[in-house]
N, C-alpha and C positions, 0 to 999 in steps of 0.2 A: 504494500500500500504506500502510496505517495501522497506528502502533501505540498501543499503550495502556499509560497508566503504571499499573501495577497497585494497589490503594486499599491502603494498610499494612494488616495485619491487626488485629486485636483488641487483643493485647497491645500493638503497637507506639502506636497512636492512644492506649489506656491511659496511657502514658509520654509521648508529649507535649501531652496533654489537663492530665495532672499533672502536669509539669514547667510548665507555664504557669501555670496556675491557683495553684498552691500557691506561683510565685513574685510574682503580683502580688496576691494574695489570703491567700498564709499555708497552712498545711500544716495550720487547721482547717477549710479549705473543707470543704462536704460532702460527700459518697458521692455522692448525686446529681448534683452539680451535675457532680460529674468523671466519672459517666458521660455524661449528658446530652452535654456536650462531647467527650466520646470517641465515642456514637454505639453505644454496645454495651450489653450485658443485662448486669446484675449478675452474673451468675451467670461471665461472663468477669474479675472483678476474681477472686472466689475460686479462677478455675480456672490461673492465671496468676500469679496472687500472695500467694494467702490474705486477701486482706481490703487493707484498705486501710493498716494500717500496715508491710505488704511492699511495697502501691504504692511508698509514702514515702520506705522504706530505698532503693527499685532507680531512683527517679527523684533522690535524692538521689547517688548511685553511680555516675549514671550523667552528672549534672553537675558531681560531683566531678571524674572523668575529660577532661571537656570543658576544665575552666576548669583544672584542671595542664598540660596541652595549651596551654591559653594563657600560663601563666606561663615553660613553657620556648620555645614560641615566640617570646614579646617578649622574654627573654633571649636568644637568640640571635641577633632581629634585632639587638639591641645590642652586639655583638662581642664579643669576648673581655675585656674589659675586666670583673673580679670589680666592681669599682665601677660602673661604666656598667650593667653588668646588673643590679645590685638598684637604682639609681636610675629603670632604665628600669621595672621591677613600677611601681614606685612613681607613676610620670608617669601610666604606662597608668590605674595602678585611678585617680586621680584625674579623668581623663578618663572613665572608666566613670559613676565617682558622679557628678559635672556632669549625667550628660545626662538630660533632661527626662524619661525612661521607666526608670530608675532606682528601685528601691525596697527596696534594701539588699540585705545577704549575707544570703543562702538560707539559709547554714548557719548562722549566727547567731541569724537570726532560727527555725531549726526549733528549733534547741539548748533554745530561754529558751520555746517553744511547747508544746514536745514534755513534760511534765511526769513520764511515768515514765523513771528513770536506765535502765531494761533496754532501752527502746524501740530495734529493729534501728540505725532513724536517728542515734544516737547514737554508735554504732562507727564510721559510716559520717564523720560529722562531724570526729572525733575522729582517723581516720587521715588525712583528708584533711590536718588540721593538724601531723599529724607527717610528711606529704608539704610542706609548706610549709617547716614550721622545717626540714626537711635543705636543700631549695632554699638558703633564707638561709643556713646554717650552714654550708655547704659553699665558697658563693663567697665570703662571711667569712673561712673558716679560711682558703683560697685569696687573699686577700689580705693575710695575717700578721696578722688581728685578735687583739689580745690575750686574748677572752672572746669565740669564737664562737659560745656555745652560749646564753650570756645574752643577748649581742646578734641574735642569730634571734627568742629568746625579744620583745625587745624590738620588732623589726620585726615580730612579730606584733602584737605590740597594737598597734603604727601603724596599722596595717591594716584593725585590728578599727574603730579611732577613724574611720580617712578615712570608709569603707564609712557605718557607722554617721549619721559629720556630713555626708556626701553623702544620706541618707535621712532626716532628719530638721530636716536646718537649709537649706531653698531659698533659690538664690538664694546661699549663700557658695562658695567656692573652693576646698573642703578638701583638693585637689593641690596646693596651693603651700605652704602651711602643714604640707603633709605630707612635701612632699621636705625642709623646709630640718632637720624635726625627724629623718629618714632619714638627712641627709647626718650629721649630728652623732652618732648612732648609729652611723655608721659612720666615721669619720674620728677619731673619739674612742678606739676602740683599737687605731689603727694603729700601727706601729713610728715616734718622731720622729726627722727625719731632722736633723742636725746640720750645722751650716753652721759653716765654720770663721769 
């Protein structure tokens, strides 16, 4: 007896036609080029999405989802420890950006692409970073930091920097330069402990 793994339909081939594309080529690829790759009629972008900047918002939504997924995963692999777990975000994205098939944050790079403020992809961006700064913010507060909300604030733009100098500068290390500016952010408004 044989089975058959069933071919994704229309919409789904849509989403990871665009989710590829738009992340090694940019979110002005063309309409064709992302059917072409998907292997379906135009007339399947409109009936699924309305055109291609619903593609943008549901494949950016939907890797939103993926990569929060990932940041509480690699926190939890790193224990319980509020420190160890945002030095661990920090280890991981730097091993992300090193690696040779790397080509920066998605959401980043759609943000500074995407030029109208109304564009769907824009909310979508946008909460993804208020899913973030709570991440930081939370295991912050949770280690007595004096300014959790500024220092999230702050570990964001680390992040925004590593990503960014992992996609543009080959060939450097922006993990290591990233944890020691990470630890200092975060070691900086701990409670000091007093030694008699």
């Amino acid at each position: 007896m044989t089975t058959t793994t069933a071919k994704p339909g229309p919409r789904e081939r849509l989403l990871l036609a665009a989710q590829e594309l738009t992340y090694t080529q940019g979110v002005g690829v063309g309409v064709d080029a992302l059917l072409k790759a998907a292997g379906v009629a135009r007339r399947s972008l409109y009936e699924h999405f309305g055109g291609k900047d619903g593609l943008i918002a549901e494949v950016l939504r939907r890797s939103t989802a993926e990569d929060e997924a990932e940041y509480r995963a690699t926190m939890a692999a790193a224990g319980e420890d509020p420190r160890a777990r945002l030095l661990a975000v920090v280890d991981r994205l730097g091993v992300i950006a090193s690696a040779a098939d790397f080509h920066g944050c998605r959401y980043l790079a759609a943000d500074l692409a995407l030029p109208d403020p109304a564009h769907p992809g824009h909310e979508v961006t946008r909460a993804y970073r208020r899913t973030v700064h709570g991440l930081f913010r939370d295991e912050l507060a949770a280690l007595g930091h004096a300014r959790p909300e500024f220092a999230a604030d702050q570990l964001l733009i680390l992040v925004d920097g590593l990503l960014a100098a992992g996609a543009t500068r080959p060939g450097i290390q922006p993990g290591a330069a990233s944890r020691e500016l990470a630890e200092y952010v975060i070691d900086s408004g701990l409670p000091q402990v007093l030694v008699p």
